[in-house]
C-alpha positions in Angstrom: 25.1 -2.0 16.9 21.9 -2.2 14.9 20.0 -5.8 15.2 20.1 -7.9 12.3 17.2 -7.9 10.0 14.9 -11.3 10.1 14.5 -11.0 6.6 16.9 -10.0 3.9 16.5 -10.2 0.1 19.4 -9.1 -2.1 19.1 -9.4 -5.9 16.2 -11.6 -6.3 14.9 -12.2 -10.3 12.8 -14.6 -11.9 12.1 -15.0 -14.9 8.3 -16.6 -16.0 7.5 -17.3 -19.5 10.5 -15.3 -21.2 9.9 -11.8 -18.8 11.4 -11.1 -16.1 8.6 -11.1 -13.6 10.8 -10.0 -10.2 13.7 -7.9 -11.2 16.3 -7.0 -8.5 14.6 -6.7 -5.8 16.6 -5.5 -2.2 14.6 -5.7 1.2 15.2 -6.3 4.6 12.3 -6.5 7.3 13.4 -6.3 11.5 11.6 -8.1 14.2 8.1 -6.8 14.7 7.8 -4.7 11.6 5.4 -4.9 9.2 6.7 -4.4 5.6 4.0 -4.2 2.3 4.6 -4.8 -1.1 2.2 -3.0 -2.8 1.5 -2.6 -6.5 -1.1 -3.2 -9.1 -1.9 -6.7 -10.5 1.2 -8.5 -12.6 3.7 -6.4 -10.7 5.6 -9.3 -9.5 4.3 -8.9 -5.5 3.3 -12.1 -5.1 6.0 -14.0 -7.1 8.6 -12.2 -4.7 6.7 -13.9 -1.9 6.6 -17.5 -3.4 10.3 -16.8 -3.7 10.7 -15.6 -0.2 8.7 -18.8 1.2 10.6 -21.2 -1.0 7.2 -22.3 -3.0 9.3 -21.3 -5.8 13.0 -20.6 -6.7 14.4 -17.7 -8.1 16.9 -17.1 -10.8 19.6 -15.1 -9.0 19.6 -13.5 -6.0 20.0 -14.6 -2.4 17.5 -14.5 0.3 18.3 -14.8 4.8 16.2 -15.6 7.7 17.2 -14.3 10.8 21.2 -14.7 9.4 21.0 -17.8 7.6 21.2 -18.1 4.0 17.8 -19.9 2.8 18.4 -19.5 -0.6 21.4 -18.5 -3.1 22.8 -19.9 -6.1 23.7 -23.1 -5.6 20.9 -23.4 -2.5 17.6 -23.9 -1.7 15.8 -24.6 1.5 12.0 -26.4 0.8 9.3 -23.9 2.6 9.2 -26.3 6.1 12.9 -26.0 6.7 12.2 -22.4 6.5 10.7 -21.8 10.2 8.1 -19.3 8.5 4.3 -18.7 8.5 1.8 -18.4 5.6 -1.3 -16.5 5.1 -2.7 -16.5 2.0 -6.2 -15.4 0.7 -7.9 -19.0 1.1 -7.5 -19.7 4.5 -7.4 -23.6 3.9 -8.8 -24.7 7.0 -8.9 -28.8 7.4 -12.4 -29.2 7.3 -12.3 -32.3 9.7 -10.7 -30.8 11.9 -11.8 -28.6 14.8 -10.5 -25.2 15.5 -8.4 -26.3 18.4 -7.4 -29.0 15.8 -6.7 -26.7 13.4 -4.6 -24.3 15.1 -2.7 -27.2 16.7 -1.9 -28.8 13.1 1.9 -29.4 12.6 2.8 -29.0 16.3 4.0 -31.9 18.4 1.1 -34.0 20.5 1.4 -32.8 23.8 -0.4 -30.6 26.2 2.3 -28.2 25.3 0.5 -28.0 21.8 -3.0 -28.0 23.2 -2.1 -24.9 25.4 -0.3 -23.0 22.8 -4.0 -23.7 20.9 -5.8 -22.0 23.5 -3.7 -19.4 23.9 -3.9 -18.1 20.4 -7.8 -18.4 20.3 -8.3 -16.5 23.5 -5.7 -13.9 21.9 -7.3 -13.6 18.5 -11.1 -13.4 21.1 -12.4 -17.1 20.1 -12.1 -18.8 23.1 -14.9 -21.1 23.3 -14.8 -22.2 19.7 -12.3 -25.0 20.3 -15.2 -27.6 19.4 -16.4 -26.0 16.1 -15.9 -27.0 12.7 -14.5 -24.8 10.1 -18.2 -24.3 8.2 -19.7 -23.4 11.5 -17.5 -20.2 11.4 -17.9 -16.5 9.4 -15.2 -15.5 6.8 -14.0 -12.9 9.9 -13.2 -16.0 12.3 -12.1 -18.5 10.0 -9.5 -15.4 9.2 -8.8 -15.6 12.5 -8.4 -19.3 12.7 -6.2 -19.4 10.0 -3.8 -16.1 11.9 -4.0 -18.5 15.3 -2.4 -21.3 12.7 0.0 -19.7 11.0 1.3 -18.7 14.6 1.5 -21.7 16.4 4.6 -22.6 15.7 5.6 -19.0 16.7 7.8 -17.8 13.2 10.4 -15.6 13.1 8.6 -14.1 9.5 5.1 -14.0 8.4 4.0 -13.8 4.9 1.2 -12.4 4.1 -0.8 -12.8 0.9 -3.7 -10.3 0.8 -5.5 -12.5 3.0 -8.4 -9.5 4.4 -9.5 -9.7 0.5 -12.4 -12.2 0.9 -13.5 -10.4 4.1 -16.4 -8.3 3.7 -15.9 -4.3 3.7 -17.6 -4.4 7.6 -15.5 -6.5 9.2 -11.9 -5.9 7.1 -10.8 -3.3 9.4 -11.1 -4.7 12.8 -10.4 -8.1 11.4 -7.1 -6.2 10.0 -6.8 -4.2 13.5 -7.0 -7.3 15.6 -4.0 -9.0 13.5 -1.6 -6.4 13.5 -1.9 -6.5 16.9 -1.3 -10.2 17.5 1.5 -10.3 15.1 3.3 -6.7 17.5 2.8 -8.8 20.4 4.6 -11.9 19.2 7.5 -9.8 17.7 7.3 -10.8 14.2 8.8 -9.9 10.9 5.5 -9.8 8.8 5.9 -9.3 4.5 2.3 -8.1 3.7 1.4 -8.6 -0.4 -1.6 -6.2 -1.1 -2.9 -3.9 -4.4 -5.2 -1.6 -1.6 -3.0 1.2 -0.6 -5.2 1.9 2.1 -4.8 -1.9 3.5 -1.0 -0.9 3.1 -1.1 2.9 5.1 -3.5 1.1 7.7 -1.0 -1.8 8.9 2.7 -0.8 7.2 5.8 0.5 8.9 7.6 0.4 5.4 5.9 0.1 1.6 7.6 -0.8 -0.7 6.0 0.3 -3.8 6.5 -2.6 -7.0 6.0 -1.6 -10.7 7.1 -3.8 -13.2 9.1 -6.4 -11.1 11.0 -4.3 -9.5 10.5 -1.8 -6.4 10.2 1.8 -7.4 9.9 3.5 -4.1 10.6 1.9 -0.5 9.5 4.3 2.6 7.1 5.2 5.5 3.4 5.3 4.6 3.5 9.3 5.5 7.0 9.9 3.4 5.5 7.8 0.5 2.5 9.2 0.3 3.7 12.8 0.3 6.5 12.5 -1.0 6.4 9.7 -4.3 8.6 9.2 -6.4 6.6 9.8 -9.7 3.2 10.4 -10.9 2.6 7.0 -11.2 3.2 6.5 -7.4 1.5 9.8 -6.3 -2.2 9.0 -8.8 -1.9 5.2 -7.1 -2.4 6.1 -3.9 -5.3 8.5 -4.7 -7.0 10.5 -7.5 -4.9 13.7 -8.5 -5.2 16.6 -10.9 -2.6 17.0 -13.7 -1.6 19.8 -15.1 0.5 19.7 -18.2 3.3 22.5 -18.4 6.6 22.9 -20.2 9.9 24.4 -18.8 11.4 27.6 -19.2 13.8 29.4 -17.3 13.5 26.7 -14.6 10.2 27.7 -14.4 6.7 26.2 -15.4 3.8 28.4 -16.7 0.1 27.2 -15.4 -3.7 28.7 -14.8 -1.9 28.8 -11.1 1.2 30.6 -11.6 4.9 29.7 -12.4 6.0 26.6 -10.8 9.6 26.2 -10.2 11.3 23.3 -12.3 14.9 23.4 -11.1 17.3 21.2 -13.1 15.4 20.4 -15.8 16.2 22.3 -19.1 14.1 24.6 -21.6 11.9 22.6 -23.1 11.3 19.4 -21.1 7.3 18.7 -20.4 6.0 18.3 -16.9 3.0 17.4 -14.9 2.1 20.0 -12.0 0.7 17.0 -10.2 -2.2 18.1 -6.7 -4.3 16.4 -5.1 -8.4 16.8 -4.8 -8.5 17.4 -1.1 -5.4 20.0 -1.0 -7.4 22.4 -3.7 -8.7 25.2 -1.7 -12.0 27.1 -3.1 -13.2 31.0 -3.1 -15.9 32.5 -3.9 -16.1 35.3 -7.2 -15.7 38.8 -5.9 -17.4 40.8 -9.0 -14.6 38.9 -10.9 -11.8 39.3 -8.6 -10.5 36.4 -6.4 -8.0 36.3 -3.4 -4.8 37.6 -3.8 -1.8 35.9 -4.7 0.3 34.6 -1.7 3.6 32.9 -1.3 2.6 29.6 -0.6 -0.4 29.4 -2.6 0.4 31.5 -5.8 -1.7 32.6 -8.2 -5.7 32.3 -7.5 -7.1 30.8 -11.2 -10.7 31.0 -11.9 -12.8 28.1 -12.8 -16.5 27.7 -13.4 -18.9 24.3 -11.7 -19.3 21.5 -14.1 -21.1 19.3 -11.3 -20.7 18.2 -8.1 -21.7 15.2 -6.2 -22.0 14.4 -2.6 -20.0 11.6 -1.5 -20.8 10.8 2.3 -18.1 11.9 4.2 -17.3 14.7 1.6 -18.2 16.6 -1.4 -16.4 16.1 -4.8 -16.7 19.1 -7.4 -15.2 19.5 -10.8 -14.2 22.2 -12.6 -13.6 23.8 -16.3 -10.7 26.4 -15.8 -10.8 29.4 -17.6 -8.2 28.3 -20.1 -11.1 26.5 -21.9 -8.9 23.1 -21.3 -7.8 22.2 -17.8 -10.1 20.1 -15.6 -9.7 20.0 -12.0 -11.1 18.3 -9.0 -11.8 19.6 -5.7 -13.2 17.8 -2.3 -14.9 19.3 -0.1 -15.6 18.3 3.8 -19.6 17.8 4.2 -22.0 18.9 2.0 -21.0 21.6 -0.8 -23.0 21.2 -3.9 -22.6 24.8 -6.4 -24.9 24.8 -9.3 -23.1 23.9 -12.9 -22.1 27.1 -14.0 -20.9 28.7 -10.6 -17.4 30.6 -10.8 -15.5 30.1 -8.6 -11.5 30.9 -7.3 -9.0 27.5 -7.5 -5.8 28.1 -5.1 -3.0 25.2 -4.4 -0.6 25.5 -1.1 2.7 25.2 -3.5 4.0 22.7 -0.9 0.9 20.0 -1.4 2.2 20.1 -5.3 4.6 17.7 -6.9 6.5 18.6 -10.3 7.6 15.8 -12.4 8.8 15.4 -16.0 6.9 13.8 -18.0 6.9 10.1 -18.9 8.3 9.8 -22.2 9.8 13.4 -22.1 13.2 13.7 -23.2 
């Protein structure tokens, strides 16, 4: 028999300033897993986790906490009768208090409390810092301060509101490491709000992917990311090349062969939607490329507009020889061709994604 979920949302809505800000959304997140919403700016993320923590109340839908109802129709528990934690991006240390004060906050006096501080320090590596202040810290301990905190009390669920995003780019990813970990150990149910897809394929389980209030795409980070839903999903988790095309016969014409279009119907306009990294390059053979294979189709020819080296790769852009179509290619390392170089495009035809156009009938 399957465990019951620590967190489950059904239906949840709210409406802000006549829109509909959170619009139906379903979710359920188990005991040590780490769910994300993830979405762009305005997409209702961080109103659904208001909601969740009771902060504010929604205008249908219910929400349950390890199989209690917290919040329905005609109900709704206030945040501390909701045996949760809260991150959020200010950490909002007492500055008064000391760290072993700080992480102690809320608990009962005792040296129960005072032991369950020192635990969590030495857990989140700050032992010895029970005696500092909050301004005698870096942004990377306070975050870890505030983690020690929110855990103290030891909640079943852990919301999270993009609280790595005043970290600097250094220390995010150990700081980000280091929590995950601490929040495994203690077998929570952590929501994670974020607008980085890589903060969300670095410490997910599950992403749900939000657009517009409501969750377009709920998966793995893998399955998501090669497998989404639309080309809105696919071009938001990294930059992609669009190729415009129009169905016939099931099939799509491009610089790169026919793609197949099954179910749509003559006429309808698609995107032949790749990624950078998954174009594969070849040099001109007296103006003959590779041959056409079965998983990579048609070869297409393309000249250099520029490239640029990147660091860890090289990114080069192309004119195809329609006169038209743009593409991008990275490259491991350093691969820098002249402007003007012509060169032969291939795409494995499983790293492409075929999707009707938004707005096509």
């Amino acid at each position: 028999m399957p465990l019951q979920p620590r967190l489950s949302i059904e239906g949840l809505v709210r409406n802000l300033g006549g829109r509909r800000v959170v619009d139906g959304i379903d979710l359920t997140v188990a005991a040590g897993q780490v769910t994300c919403l993830l979405g762009p700016s305005g997409c209702g993320k961080s109103t659904t986790l208001r909601l969740i923590a009771g902060v504010d109340r929604q205008d249908a839908g219910t929400i349950w906490m390890d199989g209690v109802q917290v919040a329905g129709p005609d109900l709704h528990r206030p945040p501390e009768a909701r045996g949760i934690g809260l991150m959020f991006q200010d950490f909002a240390l007492f500055p008064h208090l000391t760290v072993a004060q700080n992480v102690g906050f809320g608990l009962p006096r005792g040296a129960a409390s005072v032991a369950r501080a020192l635990e969590l320090l030495a857990r989140v590596n700050l032992s010895g810092y029970e005696e500092k202040y909050p301004h005698e810290l870096s942004g990377g301990e306070q975050q870890r301060v505030a983690l020690a905190r929110a855990l103290a009390p030891r909640p079943s669920i852990m919301l999270m509101d993009e609280p790595f995003s005043g970290l600097d780019d250094r220390l995010r990813d150990g700081i980000r490491d280091e929590t995950l970990a601490v929040l495994k150990e203690e077998g929570t149910a952590v929501l994670l709000v974020t607008h980085e897809p890589s903060e969300a394929m670095r410490m997910a389980d599950e992403i749900a992917l939000m657009r517009n209030g409501r969750i377009v795409q709920r998966a793995a980070p893998y399955n998501i990311y090669n497998a989404p839903v639309d080309l809105k999903a696919a071009s938001f988790f990294s930059d992609v090349n669009v190729l415009p095309g129009k169905v016939h016969g099931a099939l799509t014409d491009t610089p790169f062969g026919q793609f197949l279009a099954p179910g749509l119907p003559d006429g309808t306009e698609v995107d032949i939607v790749f990624r950078p990294q998954h174009v594969r390059l070849d040099f001109d053979r007296h103006g003959r490329g590779p041959n056409p294979t079965a998983a990579e189709g048609a070869p297409a020819r393309a000249t250099v507009l520029r490239a640029r080296f990147m660091g860890r790769e090289s990114l080069v852009e192309f004119l195809m020889d329609d006169g038209h179509s743009r593409v991008s290619a990275t490259v491991p390392a350093v691969f820098l061709p002249k402007p003007g170089t012509i060169l032969w495009l291939s795409i494995p035809r499983d790293r492409c994604f075929v999707f009707r156009r938004e707005g096509a009938v």
